[in-house]
mmCIF file of the N, C-alpha and C atoms, coordinates in Angstrom:
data_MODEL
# 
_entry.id   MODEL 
# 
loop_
_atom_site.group_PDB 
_atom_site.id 
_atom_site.type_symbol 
_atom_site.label_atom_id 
_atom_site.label_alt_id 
_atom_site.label_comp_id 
_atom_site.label_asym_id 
_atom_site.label_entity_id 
_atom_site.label_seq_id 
_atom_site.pdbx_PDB_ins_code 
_atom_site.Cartn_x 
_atom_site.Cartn_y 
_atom_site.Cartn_z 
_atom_site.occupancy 
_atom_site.B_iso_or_equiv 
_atom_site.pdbx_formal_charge 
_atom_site.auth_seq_id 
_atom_site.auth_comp_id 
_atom_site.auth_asym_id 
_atom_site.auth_atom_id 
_atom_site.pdbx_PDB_model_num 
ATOM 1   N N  . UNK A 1 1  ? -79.199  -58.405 122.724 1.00 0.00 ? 1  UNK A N  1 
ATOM 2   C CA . UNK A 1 1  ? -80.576  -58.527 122.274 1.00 0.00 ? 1  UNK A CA 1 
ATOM 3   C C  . UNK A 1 1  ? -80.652  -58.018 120.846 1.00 0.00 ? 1  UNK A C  1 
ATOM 4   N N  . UNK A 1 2  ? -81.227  -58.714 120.090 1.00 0.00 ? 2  UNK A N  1 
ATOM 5   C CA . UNK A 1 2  ? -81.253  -58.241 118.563 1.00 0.00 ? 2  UNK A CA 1 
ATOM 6   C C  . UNK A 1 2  ? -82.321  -57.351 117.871 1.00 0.00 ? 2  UNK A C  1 
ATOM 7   N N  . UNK A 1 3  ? -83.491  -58.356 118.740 1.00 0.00 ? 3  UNK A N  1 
ATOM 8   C CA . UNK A 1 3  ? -85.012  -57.614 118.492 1.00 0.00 ? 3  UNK A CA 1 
ATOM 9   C C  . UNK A 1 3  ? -86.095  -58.143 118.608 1.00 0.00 ? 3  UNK A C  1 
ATOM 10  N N  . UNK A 1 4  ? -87.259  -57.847 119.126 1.00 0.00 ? 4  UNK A N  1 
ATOM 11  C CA . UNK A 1 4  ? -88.892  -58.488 119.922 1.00 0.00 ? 4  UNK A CA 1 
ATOM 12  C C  . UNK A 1 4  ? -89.589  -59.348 119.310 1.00 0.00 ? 4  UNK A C  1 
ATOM 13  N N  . UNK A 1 5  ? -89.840  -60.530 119.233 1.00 0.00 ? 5  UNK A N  1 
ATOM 14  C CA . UNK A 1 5  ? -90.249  -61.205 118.579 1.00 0.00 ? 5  UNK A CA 1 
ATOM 15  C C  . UNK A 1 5  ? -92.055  -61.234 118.965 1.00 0.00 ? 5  UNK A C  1 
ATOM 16  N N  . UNK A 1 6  ? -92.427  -61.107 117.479 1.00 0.00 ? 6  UNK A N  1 
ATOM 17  C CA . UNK A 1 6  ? -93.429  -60.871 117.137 1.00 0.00 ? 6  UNK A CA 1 
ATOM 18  C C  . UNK A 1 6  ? -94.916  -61.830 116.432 1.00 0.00 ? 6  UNK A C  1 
ATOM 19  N N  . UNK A 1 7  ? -94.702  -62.316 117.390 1.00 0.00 ? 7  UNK A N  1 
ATOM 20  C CA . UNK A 1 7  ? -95.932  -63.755 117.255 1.00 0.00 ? 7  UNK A CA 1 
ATOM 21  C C  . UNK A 1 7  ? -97.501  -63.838 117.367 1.00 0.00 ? 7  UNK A C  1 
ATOM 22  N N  . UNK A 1 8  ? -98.382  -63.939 117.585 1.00 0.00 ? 8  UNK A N  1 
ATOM 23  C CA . UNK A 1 8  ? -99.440  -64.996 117.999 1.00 0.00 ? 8  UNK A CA 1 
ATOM 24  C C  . UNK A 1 8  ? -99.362  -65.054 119.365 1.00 0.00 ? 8  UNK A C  1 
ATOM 25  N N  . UNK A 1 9  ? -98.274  -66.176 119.639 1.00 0.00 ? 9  UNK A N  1 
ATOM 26  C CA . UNK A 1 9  ? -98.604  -66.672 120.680 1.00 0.00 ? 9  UNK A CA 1 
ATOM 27  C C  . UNK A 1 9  ? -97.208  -65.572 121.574 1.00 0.00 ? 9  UNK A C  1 
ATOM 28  N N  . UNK A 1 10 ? -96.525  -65.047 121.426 1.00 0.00 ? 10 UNK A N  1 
ATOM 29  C CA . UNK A 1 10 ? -95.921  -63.840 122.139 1.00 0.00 ? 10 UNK A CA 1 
ATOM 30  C C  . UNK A 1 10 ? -96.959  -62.399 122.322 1.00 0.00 ? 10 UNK A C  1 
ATOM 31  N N  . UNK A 1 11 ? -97.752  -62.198 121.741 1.00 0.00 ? 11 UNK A N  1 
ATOM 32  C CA . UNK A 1 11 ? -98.547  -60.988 122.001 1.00 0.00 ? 11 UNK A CA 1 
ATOM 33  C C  . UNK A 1 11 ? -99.803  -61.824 122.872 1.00 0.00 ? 11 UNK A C  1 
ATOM 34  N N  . UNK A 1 12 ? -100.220 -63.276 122.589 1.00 0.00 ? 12 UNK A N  1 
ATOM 35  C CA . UNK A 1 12 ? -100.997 -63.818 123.847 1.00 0.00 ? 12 UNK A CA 1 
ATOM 36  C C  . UNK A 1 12 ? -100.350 -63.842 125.330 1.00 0.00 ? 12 UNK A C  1 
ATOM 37  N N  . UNK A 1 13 ? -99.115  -64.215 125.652 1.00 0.00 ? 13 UNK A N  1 
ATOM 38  C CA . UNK A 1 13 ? -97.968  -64.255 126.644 1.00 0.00 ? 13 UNK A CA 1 
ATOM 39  C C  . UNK A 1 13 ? -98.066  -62.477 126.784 1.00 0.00 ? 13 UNK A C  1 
ATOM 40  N N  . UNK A 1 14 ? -97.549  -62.007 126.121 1.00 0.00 ? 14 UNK A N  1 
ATOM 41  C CA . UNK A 1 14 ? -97.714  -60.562 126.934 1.00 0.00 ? 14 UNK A CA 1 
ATOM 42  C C  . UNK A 1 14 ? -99.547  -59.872 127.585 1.00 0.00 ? 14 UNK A C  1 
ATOM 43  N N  . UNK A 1 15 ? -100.195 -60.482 126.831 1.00 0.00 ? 15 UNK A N  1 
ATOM 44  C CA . UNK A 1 15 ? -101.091 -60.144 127.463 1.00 0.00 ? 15 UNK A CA 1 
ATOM 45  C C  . UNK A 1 15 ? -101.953 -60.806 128.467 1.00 0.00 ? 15 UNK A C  1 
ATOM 46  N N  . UNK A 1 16 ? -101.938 -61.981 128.928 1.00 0.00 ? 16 UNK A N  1 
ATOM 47  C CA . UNK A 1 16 ? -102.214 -62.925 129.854 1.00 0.00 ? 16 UNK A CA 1 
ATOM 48  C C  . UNK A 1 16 ? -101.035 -62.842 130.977 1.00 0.00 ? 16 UNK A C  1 
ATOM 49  N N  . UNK A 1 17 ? -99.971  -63.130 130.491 1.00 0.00 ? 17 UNK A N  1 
ATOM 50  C CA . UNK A 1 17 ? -99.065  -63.297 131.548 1.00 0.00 ? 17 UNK A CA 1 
ATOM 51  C C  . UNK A 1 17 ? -97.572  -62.137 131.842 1.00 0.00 ? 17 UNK A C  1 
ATOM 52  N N  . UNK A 1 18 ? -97.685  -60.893 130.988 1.00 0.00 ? 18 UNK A N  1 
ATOM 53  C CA . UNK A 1 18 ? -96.713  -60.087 131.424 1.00 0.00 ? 18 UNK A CA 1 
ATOM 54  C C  . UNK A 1 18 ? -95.498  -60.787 131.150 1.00 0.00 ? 18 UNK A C  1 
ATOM 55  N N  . UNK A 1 19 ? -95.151  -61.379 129.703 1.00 0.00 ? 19 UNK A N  1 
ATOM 56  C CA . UNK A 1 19 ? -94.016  -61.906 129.429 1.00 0.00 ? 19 UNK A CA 1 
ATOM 57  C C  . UNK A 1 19 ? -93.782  -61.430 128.123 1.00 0.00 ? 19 UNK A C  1 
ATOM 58  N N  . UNK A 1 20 ? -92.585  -61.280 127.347 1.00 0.00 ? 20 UNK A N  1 
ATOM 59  C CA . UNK A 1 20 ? -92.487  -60.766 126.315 1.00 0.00 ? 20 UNK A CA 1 
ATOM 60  C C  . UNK A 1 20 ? -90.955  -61.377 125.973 1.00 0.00 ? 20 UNK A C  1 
ATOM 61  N N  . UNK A 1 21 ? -90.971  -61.763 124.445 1.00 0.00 ? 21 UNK A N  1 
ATOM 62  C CA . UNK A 1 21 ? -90.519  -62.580 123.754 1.00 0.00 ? 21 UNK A CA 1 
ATOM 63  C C  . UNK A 1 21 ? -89.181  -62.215 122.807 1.00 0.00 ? 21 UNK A C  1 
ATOM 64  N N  . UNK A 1 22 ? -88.053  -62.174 122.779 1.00 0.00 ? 22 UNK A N  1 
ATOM 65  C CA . UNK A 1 22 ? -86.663  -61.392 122.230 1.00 0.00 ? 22 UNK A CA 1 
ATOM 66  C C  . UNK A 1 22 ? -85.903  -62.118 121.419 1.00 0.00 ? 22 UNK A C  1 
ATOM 67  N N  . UNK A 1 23 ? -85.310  -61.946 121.105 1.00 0.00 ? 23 UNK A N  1 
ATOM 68  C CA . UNK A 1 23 ? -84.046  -62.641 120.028 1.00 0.00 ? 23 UNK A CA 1 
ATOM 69  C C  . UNK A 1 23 ? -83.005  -62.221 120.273 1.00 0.00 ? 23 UNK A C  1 
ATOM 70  N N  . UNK A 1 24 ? -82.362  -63.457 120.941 1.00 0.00 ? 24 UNK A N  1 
ATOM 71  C CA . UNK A 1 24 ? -80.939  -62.787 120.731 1.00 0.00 ? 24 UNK A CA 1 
ATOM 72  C C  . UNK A 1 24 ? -79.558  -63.413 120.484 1.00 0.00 ? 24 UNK A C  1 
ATOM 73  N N  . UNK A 1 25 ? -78.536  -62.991 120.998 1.00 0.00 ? 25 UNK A N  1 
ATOM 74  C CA . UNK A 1 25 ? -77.539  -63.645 120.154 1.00 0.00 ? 25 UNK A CA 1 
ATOM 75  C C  . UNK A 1 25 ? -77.959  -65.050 120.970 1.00 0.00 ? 25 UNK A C  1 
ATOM 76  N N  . UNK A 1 26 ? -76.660  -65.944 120.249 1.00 0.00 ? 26 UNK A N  1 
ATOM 77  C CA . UNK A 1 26 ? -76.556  -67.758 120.404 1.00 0.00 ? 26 UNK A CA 1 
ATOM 78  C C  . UNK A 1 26 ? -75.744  -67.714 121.900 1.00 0.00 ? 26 UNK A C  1 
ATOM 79  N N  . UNK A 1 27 ? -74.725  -66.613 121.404 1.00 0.00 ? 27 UNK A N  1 
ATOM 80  C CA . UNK A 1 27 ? -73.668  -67.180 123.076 1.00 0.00 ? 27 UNK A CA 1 
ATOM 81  C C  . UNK A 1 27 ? -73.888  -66.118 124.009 1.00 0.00 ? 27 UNK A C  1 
ATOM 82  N N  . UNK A 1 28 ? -75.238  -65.498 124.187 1.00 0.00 ? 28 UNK A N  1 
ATOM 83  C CA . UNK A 1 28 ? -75.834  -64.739 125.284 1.00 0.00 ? 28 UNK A CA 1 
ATOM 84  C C  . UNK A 1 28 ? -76.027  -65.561 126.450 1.00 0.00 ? 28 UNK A C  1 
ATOM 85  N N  . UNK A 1 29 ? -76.073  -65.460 127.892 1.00 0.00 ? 29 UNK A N  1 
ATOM 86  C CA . UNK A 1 29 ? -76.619  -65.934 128.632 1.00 0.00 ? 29 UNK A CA 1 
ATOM 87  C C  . UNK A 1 29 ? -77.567  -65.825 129.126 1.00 0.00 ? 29 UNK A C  1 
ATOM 88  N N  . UNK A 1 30 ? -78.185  -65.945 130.334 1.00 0.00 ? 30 UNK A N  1 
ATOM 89  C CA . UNK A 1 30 ? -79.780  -65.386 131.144 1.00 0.00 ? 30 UNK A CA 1 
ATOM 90  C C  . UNK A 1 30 ? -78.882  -64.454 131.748 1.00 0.00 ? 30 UNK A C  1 
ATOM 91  N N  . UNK A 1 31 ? -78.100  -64.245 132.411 1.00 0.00 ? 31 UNK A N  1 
ATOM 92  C CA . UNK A 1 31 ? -77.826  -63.116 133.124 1.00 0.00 ? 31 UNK A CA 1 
ATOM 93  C C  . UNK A 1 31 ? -77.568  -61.822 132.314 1.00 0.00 ? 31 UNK A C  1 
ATOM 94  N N  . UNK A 1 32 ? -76.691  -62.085 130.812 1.00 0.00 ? 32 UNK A N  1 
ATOM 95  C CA . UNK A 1 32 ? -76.572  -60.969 130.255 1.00 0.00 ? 32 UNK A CA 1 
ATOM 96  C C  . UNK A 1 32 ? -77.794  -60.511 129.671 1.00 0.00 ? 32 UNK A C  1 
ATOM 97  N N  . UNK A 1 33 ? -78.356  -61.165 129.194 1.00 0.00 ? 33 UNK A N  1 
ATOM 98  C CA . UNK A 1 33 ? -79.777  -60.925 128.724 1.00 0.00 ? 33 UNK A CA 1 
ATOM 99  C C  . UNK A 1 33 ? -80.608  -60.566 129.506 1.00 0.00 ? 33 UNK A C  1 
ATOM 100 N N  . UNK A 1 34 ? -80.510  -60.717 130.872 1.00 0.00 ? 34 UNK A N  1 
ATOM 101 C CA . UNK A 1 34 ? -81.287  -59.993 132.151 1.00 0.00 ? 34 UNK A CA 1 
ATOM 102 C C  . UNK A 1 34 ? -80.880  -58.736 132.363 1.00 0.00 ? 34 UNK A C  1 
ATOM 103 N N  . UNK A 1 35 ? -80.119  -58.298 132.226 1.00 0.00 ? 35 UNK A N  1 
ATOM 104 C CA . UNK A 1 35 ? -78.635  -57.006 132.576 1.00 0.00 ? 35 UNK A CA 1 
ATOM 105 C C  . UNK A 1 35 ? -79.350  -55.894 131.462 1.00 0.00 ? 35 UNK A C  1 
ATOM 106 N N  . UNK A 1 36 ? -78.966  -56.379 130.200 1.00 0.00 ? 36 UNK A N  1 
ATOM 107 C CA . UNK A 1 36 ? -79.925  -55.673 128.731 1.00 0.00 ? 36 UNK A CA 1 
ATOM 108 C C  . UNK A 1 36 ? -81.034  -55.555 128.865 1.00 0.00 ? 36 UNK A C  1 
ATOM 109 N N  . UNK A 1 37 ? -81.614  -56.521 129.159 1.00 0.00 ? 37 UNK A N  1 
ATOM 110 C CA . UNK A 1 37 ? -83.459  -55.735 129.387 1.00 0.00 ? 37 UNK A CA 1 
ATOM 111 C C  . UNK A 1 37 ? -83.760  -54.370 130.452 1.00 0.00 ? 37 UNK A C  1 
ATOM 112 N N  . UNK A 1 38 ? -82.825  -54.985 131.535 1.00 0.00 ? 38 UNK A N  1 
ATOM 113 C CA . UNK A 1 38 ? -83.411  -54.118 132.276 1.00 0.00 ? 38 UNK A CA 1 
ATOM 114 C C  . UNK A 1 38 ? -82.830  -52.951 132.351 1.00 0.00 ? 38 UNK A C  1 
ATOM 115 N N  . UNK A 1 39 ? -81.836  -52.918 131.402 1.00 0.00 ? 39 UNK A N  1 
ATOM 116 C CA . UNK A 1 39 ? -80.987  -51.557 131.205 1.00 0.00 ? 39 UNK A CA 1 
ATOM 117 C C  . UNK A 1 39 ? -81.607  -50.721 130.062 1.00 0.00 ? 39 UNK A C  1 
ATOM 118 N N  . UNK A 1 40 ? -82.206  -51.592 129.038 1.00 0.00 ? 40 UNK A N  1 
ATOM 119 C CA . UNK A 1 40 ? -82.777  -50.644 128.108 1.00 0.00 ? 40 UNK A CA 1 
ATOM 120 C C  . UNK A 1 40 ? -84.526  -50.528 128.628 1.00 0.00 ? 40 UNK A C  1 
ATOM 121 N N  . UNK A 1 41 ? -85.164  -51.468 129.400 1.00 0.00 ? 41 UNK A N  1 
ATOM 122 C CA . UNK A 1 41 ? -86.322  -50.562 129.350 1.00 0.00 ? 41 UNK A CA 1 
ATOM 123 C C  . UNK A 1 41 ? -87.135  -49.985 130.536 1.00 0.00 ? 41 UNK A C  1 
ATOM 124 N N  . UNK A 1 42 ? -85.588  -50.091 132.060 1.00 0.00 ? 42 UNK A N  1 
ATOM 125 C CA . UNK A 1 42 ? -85.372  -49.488 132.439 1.00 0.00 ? 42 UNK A CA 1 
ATOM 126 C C  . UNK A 1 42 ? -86.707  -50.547 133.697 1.00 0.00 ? 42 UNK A C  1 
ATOM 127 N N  . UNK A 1 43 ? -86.360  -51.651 133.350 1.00 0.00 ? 43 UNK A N  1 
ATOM 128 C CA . UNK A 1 43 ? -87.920  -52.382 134.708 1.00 0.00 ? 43 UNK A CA 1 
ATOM 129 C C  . UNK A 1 43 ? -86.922  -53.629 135.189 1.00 0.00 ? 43 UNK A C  1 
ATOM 130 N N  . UNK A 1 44 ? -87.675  -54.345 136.505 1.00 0.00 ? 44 UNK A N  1 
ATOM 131 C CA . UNK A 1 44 ? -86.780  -55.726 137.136 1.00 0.00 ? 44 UNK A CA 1 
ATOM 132 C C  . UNK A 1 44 ? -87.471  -56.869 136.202 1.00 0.00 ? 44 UNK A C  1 
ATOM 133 N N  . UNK A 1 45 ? -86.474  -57.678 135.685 1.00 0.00 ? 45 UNK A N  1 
ATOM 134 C CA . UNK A 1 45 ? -86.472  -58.675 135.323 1.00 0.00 ? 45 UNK A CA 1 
ATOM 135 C C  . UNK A 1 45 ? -86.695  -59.925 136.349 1.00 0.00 ? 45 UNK A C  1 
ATOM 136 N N  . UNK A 1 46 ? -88.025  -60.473 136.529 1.00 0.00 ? 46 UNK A N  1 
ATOM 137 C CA . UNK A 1 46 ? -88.234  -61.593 137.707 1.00 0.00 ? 46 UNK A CA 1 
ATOM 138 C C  . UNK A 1 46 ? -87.076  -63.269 137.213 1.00 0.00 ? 46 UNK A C  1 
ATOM 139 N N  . UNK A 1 47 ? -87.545  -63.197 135.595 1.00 0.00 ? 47 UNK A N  1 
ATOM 140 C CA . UNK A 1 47 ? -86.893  -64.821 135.559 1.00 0.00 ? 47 UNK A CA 1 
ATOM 141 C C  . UNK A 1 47 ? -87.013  -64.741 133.532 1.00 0.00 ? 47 UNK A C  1 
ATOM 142 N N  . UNK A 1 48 ? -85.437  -65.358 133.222 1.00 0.00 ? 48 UNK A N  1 
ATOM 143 C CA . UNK A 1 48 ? -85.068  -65.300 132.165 1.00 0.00 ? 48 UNK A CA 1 
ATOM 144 C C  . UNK A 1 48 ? -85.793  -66.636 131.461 1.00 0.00 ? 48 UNK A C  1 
ATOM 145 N N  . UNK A 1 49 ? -86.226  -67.404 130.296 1.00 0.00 ? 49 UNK A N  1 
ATOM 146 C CA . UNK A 1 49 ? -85.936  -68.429 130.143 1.00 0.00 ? 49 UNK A CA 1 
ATOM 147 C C  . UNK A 1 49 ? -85.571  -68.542 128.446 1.00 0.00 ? 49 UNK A C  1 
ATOM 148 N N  . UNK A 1 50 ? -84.472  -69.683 128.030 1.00 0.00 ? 50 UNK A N  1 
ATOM 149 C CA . UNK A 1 50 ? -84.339  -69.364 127.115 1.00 0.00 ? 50 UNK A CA 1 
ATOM 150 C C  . UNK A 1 50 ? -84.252  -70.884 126.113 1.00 0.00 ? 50 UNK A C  1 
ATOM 151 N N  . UNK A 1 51 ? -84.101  -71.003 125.373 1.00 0.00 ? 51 UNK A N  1 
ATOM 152 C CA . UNK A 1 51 ? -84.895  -72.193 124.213 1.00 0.00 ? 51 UNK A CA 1 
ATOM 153 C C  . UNK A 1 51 ? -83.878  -71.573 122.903 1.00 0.00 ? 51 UNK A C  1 
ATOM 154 N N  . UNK A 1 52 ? -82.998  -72.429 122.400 1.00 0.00 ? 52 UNK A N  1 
ATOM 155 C CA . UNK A 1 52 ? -81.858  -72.654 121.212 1.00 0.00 ? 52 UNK A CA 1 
ATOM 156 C C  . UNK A 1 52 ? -83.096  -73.293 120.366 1.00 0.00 ? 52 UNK A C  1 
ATOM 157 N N  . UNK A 1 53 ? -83.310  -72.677 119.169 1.00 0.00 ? 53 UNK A N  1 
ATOM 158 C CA . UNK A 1 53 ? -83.825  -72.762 117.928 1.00 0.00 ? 53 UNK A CA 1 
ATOM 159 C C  . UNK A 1 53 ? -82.960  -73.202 116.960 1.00 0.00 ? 53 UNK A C  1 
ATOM 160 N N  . UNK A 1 54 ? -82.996  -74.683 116.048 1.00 0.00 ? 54 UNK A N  1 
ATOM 161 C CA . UNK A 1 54 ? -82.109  -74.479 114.718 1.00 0.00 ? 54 UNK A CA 1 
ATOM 162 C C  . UNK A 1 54 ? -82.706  -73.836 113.697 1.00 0.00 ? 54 UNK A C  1 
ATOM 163 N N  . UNK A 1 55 ? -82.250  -73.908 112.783 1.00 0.00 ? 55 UNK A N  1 
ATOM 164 C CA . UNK A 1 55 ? -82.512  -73.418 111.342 1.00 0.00 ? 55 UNK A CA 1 
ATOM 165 C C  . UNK A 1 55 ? -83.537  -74.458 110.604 1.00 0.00 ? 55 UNK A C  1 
ATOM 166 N N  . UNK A 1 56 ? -84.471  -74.401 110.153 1.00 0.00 ? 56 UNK A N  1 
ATOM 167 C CA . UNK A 1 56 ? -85.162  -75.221 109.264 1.00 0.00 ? 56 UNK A CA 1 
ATOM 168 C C  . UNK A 1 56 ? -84.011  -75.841 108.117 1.00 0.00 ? 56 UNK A C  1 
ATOM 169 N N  . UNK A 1 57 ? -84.250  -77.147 107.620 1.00 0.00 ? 57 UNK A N  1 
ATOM 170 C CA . UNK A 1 57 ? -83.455  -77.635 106.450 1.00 0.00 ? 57 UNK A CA 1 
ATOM 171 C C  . UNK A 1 57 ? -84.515  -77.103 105.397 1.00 0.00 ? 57 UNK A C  1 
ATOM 172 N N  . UNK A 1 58 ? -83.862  -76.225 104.276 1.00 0.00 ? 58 UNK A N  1 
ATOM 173 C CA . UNK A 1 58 ? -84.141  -75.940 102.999 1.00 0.00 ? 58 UNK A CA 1 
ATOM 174 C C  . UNK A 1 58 ? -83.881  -76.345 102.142 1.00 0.00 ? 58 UNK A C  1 
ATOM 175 N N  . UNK A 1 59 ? -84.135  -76.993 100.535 1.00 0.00 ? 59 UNK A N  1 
ATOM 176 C CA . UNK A 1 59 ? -83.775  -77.249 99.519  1.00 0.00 ? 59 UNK A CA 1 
ATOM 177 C C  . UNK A 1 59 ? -83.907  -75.280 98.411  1.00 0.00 ? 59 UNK A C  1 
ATOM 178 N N  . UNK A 1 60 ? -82.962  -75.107 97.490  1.00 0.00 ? 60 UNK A N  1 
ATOM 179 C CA . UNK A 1 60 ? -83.084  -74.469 96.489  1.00 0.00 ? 60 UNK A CA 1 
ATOM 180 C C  . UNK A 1 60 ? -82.674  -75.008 95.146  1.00 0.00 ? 60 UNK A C  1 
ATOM 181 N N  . UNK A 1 61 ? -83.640  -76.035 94.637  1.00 0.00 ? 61 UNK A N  1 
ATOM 182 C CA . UNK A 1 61 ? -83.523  -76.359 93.782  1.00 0.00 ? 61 UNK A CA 1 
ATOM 183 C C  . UNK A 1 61 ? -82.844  -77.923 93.836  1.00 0.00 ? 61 UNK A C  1 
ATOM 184 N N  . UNK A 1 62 ? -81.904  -78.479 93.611  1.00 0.00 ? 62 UNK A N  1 
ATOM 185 C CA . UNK A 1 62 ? -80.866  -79.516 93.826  1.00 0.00 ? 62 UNK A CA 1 
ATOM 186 C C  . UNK A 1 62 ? -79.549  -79.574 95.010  1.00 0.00 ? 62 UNK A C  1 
ATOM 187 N N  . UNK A 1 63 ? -79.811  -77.854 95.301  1.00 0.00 ? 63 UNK A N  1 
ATOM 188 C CA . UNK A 1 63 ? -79.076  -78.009 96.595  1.00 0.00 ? 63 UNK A CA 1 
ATOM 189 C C  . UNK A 1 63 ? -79.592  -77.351 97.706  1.00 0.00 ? 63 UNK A C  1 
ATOM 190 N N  . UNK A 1 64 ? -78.885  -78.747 98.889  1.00 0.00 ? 64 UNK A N  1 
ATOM 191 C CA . UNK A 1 64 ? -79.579  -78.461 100.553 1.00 0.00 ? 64 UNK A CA 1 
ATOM 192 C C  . UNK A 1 64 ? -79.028  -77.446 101.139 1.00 0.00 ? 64 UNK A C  1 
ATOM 193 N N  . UNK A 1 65 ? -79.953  -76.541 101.855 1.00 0.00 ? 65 UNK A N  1 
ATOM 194 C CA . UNK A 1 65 ? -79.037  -75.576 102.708 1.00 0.00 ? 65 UNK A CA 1 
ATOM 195 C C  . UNK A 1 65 ? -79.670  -75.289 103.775 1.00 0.00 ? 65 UNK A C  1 
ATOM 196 N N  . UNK A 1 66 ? -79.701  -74.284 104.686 1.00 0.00 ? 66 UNK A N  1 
ATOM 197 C CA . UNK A 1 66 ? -79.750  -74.620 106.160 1.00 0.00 ? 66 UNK A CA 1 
ATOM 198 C C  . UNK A 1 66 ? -80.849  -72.868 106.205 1.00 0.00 ? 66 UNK A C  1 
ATOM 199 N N  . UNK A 1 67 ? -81.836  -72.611 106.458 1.00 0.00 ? 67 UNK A N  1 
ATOM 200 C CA . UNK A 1 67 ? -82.434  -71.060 106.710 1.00 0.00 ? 67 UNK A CA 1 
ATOM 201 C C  . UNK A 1 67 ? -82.559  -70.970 108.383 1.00 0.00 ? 67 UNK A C  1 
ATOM 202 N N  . UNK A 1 68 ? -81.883  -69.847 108.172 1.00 0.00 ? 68 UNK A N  1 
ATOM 203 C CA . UNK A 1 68 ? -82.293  -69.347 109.360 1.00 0.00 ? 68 UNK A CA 1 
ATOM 204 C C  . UNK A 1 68 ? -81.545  -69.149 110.811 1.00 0.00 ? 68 UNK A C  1 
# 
């Protein structure tokens, strides 16, 4: 886990529905990422779900590069 992601619509999810929103590595799984939560904040994890984000395409100037 890297660190809590901090949204809009993640602080609506935690407060309607008791879900809360993380970052973490690419080649994490749901189970290890289930294992880490509940080891650092010490509660049961009901159900992982997780969603691969790319990088936005950026230009700087004349050359393309990749953020994020």
């Amino acid at each position: 886990m890297q660190r809590p992601l901090l949204t809009e619509k993640g602080t609506r999810l935690k407060e309607e529905g008791n879900q809360y929103l993380f970052r973490v590595a690419k080649r994490a799984n749901k189970i290890e990422i289930k294992h880490a939560i509940e080891a650092l904040f010490k509660v049961t994890v009901v159900e992982v779900r997780t969603l691969p984000v790319r990088g936005k395409a950026k230009r700087l100037g004349p050359f393309p590069g990749q953020a994020g």
